[in-house]
C-alpha positions in Angstrom: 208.7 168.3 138.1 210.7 171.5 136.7 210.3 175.2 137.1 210.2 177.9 134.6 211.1 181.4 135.5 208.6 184.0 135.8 209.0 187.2 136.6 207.2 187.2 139.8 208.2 184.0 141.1 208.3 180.0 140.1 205.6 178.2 138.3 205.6 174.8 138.9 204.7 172.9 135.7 205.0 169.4 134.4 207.9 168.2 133.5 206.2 167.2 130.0 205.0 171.1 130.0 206.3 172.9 126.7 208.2 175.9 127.9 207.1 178.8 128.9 205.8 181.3 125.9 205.6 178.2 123.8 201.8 177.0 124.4 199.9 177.6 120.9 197.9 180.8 121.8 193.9 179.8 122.8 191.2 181.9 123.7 191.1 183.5 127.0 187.5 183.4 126.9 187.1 179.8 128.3 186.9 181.0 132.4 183.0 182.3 131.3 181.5 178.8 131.6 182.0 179.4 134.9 180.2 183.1 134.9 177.1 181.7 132.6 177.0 178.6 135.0 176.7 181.0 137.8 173.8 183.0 136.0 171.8 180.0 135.1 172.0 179.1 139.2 171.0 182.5 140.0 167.8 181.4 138.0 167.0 177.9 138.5 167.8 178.2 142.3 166.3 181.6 143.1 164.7 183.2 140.2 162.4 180.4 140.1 162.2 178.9 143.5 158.3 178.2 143.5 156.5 178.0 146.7 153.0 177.4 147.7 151.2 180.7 147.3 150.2 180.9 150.9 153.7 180.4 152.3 154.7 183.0 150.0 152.2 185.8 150.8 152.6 185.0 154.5 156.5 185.8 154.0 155.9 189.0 152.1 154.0 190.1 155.3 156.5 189.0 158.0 154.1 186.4 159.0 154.9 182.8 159.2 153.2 179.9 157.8 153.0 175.8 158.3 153.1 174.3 155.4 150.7 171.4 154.8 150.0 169.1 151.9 147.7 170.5 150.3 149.5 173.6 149.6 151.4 171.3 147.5 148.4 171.8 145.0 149.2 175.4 144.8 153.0 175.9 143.7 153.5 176.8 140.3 154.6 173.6 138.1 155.8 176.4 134.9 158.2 177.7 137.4 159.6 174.3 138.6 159.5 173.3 134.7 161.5 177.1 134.2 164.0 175.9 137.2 164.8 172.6 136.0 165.9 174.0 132.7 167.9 176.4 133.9 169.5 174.5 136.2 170.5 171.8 134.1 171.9 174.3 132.0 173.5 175.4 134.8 175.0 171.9 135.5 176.1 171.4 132.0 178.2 174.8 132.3 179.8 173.5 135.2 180.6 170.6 133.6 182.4 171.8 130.4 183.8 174.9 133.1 185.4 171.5 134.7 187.2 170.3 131.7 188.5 173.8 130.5 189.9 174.3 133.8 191.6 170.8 133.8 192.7 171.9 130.3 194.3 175.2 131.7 194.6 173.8 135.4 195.2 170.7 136.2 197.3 169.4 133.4 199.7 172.0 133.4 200.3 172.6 137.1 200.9 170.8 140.2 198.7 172.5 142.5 196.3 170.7 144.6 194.0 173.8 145.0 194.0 173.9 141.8 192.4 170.0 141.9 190.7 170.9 144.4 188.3 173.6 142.4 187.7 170.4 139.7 186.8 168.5 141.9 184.1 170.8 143.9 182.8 171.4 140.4 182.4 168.5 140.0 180.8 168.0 143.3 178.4 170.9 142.9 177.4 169.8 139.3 176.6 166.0 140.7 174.3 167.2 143.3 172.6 169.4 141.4 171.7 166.8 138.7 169.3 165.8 142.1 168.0 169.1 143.4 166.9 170.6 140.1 165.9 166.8 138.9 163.3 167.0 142.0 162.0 170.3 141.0 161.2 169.2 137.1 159.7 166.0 138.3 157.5 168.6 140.7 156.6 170.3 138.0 156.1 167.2 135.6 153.7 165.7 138.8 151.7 168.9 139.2 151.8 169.8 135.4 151.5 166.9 132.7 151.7 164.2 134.7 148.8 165.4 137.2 146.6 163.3 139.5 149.7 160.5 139.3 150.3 161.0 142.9 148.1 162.4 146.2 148.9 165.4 148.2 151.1 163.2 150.7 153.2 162.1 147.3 153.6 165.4 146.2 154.6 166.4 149.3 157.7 164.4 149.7 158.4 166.3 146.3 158.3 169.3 147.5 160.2 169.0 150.6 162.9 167.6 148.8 162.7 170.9 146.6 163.0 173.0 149.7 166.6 172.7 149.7 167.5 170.5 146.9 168.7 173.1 144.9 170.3 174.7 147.2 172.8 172.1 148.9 175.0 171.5 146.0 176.5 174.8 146.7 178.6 174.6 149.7 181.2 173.0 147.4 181.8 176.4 145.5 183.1 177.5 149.1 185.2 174.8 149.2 186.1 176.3 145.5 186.7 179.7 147.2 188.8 178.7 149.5 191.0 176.7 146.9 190.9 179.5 144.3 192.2 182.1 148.0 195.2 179.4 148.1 196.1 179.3 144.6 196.7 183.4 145.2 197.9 183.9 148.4 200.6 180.3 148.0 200.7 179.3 144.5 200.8 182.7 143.1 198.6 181.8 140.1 195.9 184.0 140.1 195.0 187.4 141.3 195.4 188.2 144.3 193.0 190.6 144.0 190.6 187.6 143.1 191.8 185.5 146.1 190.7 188.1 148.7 187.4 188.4 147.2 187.4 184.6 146.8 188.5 184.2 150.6 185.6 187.0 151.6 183.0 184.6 150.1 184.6 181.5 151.3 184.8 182.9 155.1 181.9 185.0 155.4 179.2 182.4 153.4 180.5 179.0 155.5 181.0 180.8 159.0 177.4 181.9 158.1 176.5 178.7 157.2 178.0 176.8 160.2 176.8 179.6 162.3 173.1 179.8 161.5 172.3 176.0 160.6 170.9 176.8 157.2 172.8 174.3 154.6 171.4 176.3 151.9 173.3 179.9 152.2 175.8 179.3 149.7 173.4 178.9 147.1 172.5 182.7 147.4 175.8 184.0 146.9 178.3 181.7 145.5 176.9 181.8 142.2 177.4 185.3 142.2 181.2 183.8 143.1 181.3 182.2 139.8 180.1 185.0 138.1 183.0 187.2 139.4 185.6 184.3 139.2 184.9 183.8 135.4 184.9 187.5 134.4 188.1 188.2 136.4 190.2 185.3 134.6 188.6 185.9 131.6 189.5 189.9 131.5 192.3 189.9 134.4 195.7 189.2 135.0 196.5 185.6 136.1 199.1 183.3 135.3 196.4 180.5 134.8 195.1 182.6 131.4 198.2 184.1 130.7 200.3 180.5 130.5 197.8 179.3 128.0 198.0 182.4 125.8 201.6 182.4 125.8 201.7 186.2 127.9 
């Protein structure tokens, strides 16, 4: 490993790294895969989180409900269908997010936060192929595929759609918490966008841990990746500015 000089510090680069100022000028544009993956969540986990219509009416009173399986019968299959899309979509951004980051990231530096972001990406895109996969084949069993299983059938569907979305998403605060390290230590991106990245990461898994509810990521760390995306994409970050040549 060698070290180029910066003006604010070290950047510790490959030792097969061209030097600094010398990387052919790319887009900066690339961190938004992560901001349209986090939009497309926001719609396949929440927008179109189908429940059975009583559960949902007794919530909008303050009033809870048991769930039984013939409710099942009841949930919209057009919105699982609508959630399934999108959150494939969703995983795919992640995915080509992933390999622009390794791009920018990974093969250009030697920091393990840094590797640690891919691989949570990673982690968050795998599950999800399973949490928005259960809510399409919902949608496919109540929709066009209809009267291939009973209530109890259907039922082990939807439970599994409960949360199956929203799991996947306690890696992003593992991201967080990388992306706060890469500011705070590594000195490669904002620091500005490591505090807000440590705010999520703290507040979301001591909430998490706190209340018992896996799913509470899901609710705001999209909105994380919306931020993150926009802020490398338009800030100042040596990530962005390394593969522009600024």
């Amino acid at each position: 490993m060698s070290t180029v000089s910066d003006p604010t510090g070290p950047v510790p680069v490959r030792a097969d790294s061209p030097p600094h100022g010398a990387v052919r000028s790319r887009s900066r544009a690339w961190p938004l895969w992560a901001s349209a993956a986090g939009v497309l969540a926001l719609v396949g986990t929440i927008v179109f989180d189908a429940r059975p219509a009583a559960e949902t009416e007794a919530w909008l009173n303050g009033e809870d409900y048991l769930v039984t399986a013939s409710d099942v019968l009841t949930v919209d299959a057009v919105a699982n269908r609508l959630g399934w899309t999108a959150g494939l979509l969703a995983v795919a951004a992640l995915l080509v997010f992933q390999a622009v980051w390794r791009r920018a990231v990974d093969d250009r530096y030697t920091s393990v936060a840094g590797k640690v972001v891919s691989a949570s990406v990673v982690a968050t895109a795998a599950a999800g192929l399973l949490g928005y996969g259960w809510k399409g084949a919902l949608g496919n069993y109540l929709g066009p595929e209809a009267g291939m299983y009973d209530e109890d059938g259907l039922f082990i569907y939807y439970i599994l759609t409960d949360f199956g979305a929203y799991l996947p998403w306690f890696a992003m605060v593992v991201a967080a918490f990388a992306v706060a390290w890469m500011a705070f230590v590594d000195r490669l991106v904002s620091r500005i966008l490591g505090t807000v990245s440590a705010l999520f990461a703290v507040g979301l898994a001591a909430l998490t841990f706190g209340t018992g509810v896996p799913g509470l990521p899901a609710t705001l760390m999209p909105i994380w990746l919306i931020v993150l995306g926009v802020w490398l994409a338009v800030g100042r970050s040596r990530i962005t500015r390394s593969e522009t040549g600024r």
